[in-house]
C-alpha positions as CSV (number, residue, x, y, z in Angstrom):
1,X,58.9,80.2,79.4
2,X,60.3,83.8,80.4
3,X,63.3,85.6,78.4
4,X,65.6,87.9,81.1
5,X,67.5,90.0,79.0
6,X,69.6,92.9,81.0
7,X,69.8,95.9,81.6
8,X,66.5,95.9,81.9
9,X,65.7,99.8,82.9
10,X,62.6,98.6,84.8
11,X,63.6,95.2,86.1
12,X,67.0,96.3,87.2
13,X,67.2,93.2,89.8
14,X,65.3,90.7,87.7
15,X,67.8,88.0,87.4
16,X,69.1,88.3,91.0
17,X,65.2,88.0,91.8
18,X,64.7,84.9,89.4
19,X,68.3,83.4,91.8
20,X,66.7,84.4,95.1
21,X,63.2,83.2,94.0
22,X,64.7,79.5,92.9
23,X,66.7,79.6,96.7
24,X,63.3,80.0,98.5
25,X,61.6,77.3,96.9
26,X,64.4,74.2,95.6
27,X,64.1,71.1,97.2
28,X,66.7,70.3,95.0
29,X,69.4,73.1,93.3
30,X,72.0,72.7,91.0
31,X,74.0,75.2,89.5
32,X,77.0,75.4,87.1
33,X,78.9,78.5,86.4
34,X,81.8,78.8,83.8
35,X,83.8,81.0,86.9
36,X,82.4,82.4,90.0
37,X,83.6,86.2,90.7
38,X,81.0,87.1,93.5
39,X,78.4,85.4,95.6
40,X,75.6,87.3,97.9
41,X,75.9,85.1,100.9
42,X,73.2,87.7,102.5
43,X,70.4,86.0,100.9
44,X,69.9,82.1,102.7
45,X,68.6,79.1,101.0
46,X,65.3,77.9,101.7
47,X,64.2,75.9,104.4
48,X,62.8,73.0,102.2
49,X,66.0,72.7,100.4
50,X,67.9,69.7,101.2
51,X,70.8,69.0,98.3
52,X,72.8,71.5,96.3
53,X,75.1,71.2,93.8
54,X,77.2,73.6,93.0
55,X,80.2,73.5,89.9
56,X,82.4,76.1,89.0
57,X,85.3,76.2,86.5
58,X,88.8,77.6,86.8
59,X,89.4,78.3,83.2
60,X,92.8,80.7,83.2
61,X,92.1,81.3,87.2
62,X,89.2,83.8,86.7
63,X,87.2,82.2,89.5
64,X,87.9,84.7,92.1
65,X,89.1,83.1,95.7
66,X,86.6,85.7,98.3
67,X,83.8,84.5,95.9
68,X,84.4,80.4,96.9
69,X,84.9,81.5,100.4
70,X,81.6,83.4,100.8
71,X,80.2,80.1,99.6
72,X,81.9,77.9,101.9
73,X,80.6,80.8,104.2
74,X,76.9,80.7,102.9
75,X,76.6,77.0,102.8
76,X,73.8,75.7,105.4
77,X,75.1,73.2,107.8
78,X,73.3,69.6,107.7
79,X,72.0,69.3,104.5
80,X,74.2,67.8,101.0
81,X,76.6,70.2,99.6
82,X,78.5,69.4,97.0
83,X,81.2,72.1,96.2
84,X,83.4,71.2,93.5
85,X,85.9,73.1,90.9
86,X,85.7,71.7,87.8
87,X,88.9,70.6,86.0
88,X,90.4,72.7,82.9
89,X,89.5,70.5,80.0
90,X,89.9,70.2,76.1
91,X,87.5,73.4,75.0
92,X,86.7,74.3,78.6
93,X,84.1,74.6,81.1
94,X,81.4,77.0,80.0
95,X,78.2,76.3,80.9
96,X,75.7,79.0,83.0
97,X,72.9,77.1,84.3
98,X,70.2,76.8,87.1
99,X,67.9,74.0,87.4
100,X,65.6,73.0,90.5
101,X,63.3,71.5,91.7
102,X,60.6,72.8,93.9
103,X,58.6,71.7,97.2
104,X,55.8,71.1,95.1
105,X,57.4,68.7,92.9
106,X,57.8,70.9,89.6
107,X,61.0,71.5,87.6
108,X,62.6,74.2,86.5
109,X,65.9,75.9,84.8
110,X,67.7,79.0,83.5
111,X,70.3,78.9,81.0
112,X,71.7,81.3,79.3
113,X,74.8,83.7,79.2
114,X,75.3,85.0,82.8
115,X,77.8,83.8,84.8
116,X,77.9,84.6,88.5
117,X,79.9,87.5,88.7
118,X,78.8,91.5,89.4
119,X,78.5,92.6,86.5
120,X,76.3,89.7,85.2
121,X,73.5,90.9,88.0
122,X,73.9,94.4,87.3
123,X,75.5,96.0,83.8
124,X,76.3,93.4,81.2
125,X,74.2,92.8,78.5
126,X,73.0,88.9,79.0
127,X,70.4,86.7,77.8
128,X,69.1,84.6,79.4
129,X,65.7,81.8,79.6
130,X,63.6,80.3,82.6
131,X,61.1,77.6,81.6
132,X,59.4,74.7,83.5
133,X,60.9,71.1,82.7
134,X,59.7,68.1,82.9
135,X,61.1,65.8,85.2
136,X,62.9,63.8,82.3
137,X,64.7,66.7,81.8
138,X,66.2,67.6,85.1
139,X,67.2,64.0,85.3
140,X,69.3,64.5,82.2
141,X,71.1,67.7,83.7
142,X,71.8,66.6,86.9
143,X,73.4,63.4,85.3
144,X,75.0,65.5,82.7
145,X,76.8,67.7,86.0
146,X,77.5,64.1,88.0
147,X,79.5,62.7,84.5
148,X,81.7,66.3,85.1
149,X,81.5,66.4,88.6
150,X,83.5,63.3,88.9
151,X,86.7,64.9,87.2
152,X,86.0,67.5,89.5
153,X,87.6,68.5,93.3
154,X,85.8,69.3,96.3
155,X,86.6,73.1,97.3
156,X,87.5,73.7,100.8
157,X,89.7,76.9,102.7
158,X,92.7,74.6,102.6
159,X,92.6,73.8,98.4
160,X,91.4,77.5,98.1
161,X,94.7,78.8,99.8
162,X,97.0,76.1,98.9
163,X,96.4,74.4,95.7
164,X,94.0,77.4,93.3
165,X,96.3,79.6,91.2
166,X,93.9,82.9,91.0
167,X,94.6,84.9,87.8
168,X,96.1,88.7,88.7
169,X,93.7,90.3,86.8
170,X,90.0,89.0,86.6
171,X,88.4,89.1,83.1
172,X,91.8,88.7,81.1
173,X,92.4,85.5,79.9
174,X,95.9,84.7,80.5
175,X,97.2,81.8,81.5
176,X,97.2,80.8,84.8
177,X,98.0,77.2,86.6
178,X,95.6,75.2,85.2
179,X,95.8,72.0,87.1
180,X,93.7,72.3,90.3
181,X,94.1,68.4,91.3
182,X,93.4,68.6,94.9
183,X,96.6,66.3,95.4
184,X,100.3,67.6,93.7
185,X,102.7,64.3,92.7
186,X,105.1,65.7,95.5
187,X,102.6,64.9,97.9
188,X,101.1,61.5,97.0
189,X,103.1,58.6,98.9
190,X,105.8,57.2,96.8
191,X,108.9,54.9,96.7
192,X,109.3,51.2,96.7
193,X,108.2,50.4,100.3
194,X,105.0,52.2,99.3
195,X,104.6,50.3,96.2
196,X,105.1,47.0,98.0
197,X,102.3,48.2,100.1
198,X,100.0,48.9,96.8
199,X,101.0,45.2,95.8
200,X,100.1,43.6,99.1
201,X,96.6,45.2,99.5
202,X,96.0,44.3,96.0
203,X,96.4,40.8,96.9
204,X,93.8,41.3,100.1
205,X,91.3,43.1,97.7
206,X,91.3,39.8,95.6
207,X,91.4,37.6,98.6
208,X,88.1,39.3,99.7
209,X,85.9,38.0,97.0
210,X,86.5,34.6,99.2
211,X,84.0,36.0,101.9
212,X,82.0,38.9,100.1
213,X,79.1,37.1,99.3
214,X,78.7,35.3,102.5
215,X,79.2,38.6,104.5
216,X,76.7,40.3,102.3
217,X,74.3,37.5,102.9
218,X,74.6,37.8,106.5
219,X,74.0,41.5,106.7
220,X,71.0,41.1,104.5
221,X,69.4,38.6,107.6
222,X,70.5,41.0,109.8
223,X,68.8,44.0,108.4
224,X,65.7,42.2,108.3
225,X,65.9,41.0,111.7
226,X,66.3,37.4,110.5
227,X,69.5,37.0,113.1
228,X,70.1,38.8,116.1
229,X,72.8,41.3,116.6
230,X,75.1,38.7,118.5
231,X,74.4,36.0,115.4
232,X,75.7,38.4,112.9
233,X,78.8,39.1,115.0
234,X,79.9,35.7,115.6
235,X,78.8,34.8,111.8
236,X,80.6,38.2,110.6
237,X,83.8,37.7,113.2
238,X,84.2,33.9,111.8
239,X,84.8,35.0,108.5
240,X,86.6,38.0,109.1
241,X,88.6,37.6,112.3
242,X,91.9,35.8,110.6
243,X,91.3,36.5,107.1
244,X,93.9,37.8,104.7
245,X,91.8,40.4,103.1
246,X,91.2,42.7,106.3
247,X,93.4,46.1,105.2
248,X,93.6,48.1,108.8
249,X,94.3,47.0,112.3
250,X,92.2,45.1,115.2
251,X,90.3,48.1,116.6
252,X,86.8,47.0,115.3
253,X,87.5,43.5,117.6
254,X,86.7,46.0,120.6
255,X,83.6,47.8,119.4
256,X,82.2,45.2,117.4
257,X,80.1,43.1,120.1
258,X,78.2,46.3,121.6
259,X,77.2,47.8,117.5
260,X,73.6,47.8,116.3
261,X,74.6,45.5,113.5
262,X,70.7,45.9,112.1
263,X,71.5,49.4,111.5
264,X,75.2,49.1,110.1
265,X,74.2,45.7,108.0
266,X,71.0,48.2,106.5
267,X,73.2,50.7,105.7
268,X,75.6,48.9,104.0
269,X,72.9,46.8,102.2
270,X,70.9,49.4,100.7
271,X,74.5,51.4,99.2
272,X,75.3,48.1,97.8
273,X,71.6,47.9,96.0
274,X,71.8,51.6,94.8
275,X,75.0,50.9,92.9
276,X,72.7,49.6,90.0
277,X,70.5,52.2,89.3
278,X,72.8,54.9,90.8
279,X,75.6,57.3,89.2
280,X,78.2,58.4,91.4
281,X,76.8,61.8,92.8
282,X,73.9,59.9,93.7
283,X,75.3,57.1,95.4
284,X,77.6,59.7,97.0
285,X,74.3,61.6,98.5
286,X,73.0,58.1,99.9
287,X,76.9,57.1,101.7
288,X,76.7,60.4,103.2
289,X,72.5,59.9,104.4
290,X,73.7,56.7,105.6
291,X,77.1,57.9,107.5
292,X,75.2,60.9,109.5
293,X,72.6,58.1,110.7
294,X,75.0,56.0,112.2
295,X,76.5,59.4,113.9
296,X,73.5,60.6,114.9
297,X,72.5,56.9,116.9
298,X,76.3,56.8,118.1
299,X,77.2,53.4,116.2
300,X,80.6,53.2,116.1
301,X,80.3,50.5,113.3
302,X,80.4,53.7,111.1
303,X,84.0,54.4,110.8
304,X,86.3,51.3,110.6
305,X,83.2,48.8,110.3
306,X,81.5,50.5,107.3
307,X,84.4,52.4,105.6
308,X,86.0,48.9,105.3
309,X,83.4,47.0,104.0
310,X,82.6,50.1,101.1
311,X,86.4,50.0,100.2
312,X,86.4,46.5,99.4
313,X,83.1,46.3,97.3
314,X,83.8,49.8,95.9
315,X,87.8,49.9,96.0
316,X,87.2,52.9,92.9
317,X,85.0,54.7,94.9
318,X,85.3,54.7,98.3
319,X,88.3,54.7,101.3
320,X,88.8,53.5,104.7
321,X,88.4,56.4,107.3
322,X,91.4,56.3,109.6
323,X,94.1,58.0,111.0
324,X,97.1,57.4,108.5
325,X,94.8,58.8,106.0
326,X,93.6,61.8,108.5
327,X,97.5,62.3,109.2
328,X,98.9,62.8,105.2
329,X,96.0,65.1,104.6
330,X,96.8,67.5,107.4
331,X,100.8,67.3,106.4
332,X,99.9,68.0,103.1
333,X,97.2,71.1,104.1
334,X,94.1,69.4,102.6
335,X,91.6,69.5,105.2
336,X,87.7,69.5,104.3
337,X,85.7,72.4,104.9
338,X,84.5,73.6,108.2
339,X,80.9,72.7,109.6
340,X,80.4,69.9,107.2
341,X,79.0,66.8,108.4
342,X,80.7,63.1,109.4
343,X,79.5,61.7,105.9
344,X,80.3,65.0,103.7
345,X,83.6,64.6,104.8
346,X,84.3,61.0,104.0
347,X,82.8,61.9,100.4
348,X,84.9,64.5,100.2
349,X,88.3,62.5,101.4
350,X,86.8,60.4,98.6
351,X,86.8,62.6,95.8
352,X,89.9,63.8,96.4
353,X,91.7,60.4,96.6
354,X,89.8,59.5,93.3
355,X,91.2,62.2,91.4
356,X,94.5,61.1,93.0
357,X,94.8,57.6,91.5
358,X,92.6,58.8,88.1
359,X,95.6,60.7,87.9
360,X,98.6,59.8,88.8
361,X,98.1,56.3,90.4
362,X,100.6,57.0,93.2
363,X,103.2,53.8,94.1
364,X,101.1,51.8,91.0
365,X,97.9,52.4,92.9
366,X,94.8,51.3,91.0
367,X,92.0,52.7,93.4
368,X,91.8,53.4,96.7
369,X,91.9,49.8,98.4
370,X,95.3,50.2,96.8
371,X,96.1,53.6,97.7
372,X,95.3,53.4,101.3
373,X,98.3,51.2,101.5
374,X,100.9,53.2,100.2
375,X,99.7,56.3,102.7
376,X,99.8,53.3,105.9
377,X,103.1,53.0,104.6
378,X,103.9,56.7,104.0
379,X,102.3,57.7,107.9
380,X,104.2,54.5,109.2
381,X,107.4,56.0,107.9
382,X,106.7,59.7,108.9
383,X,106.4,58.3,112.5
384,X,109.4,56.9,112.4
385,X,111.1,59.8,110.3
386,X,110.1,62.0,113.0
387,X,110.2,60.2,116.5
């Protein structure tokens, strides 16, 4: 264990050292900060590392908006990012912590009083501990930050610019807005036609139960080779082709026959087998490993195909990926960051719709099977509104 406690006269830079050292050598990095005022986006993150986490609160708007862009600026492209603001809360967000682990397979964290701001790294007077863990223990704190991270929203140049207050004055705590839900009521999809919409894909949800199991079966054979590409399709196409559970339009009946069903039924398969030993974040991290797989082969099975079958056996996690949904978020300036990845940006679309319905439940909207057909409903009209 070794106690930082600044100004140190002869270890001026020691905490920024103890940062930069745990950049070079994570594997793994979380870090939680009760605001973010400044970021050194100079210093790069190792080339071993391959998931970060990274929470901030927004306590009285103290989290400065050119801090979160120099992160969105710093962040690597191609390996998990998770960038999220944490919600104002009963008592706050307050926490100051790095934990990682290493190349090598050890653990470590610092905790203590310094939050990432100028001063912290240079004149305040902070405290602050780094110890080796054992792996127990970093398993707690990263499932400690998942149970916050999922009241949490995803930060992008859009939310920055449209939807954070930023206090006038850092380091005064007044009041500022302290709702930073990625998605205002005035924007969520609303009215009666909308609500009948909830209603009817609430009724195709249930009706889906008829042929989960069955479809599940069939991509388990598939992903082991047991049937051929052309046997899952026909068995997959039977059951789906005229059912009253399907929740988007016909375009899979084109690209369905030329997909490499072994690698969209294995993908599917081993997301549905995670679910019971996985929290959120981490089931998050594999829909996104498995998403940028499918991209990076070409399958098209990846978008209408996949996003489909995880909205129906995940209706409170996860969303279809079309274009009614791509549509509302650009007319209501929520866009994901730049130079993230195919699968980053359906978890992001996904953690914002799940803060939506948490919420608000737009048009009576339960989760997001439910919510995608109030905004099919809401883009349908906005053609119309518009043509």
């Amino acid at each position: 264990m070794k106690i930082l406690l600044s100004p140190n006269a002869t270890k001026r830079t020691e905490l920024r050292d103890l940062y930069n050292h745990a950049l070079d050598e994570a594997e793994e990095l979380y870090i939680a900060s009760a605001y973010l005022t400044d970021w050194d986006a100079s210093y790069k993150l190792g080339s071993a590392c391959k998931r970060v986490v990274f929470l901030v609160g927004t306590d009285f708007g103290l989290t400065r908006k050119a801090a979160m862009l120099n992160v969105l600026g710093w962040i690597p492209k191609h390996i998990s990012f998770s960038f999220l603001a944490v919600q104002s809360r009963s008592g706050g967000f307050h926490p100051k912590i790095v934990a990682w682990k290493t190349h090598s397979g050890k653990y470590y964290c610092m905790i203590g009083s310094s939050n990432l701001s100028k001063a912290a790294f240079s004149n305040n007077c902070e405290a602050n501990v780094v110890t080796e863990i054992s792996s127990q223990d970093f398993a707690r704190i990263c499932a400690w930050l998942d149970v916050v991270s999922t009241d949490s929203s995803p930060i992008s140049k859009d939310w920055i610019k449209h939807h954070y207050t930023e206090a006038k004055v850092a380091h005064k705590e007044r009041e500022a807005d302290k709702s930073i839900l990625q998605i205002k009521p005035s924007d969520l999809p609303h009215g009666a036609a909308c609500a009948r919409a909830v209603r009817e894909n609430r009724h195709k949800q249930a009706a889906f139960q008829q042929i989960s199991k069955p479809i599940r079966a069939a991509a388990v054979r598939c992903a082991r080779s047991k049937i051929s590409r052309g046997q899952f399709w026909q068995t997959f196409w039977n059951l789906w082709a005229h059912h009253k559970s399907r929740l988007q339009g016909r375009g899979l009946q084109l690209t369905g026959k030329a997909a490499k069903w072994e690698e969209a039924c294995g993908a599917l398969i081993r997301i549905l087998d995670a679910r019971k030993s996985s929290s959120t974040l981490q089931l998050d991290q594999l829909v996104i490993k498995e998403i940028d797989q499918l991209g990076r082969t070409g399958n098209p099975t990846r978008r209408a195909w996949l996003s489909e079958m995880l909205c129906h056996y995940f209706p409170e996690l996860y969303p279809i990926s079309n274009k009614p949904v791509q549509k509302w978020l650009s007319h209501i300036k929520l866009r994901g960051r730049r130079g993230s990845t195919e699968g980053q940006r359906y978890i992001d679309l996904a953690q914002k719709l799940r803060l939506a319905v948490q919420n608000q439940h737009p048009a009576g909207a339960r989760n997001l099977a439910e919510l995608d057909g109030a905004i099919w409903r809401w883009a349908a009209d906005h053609s119309l509104l518009k043509s």
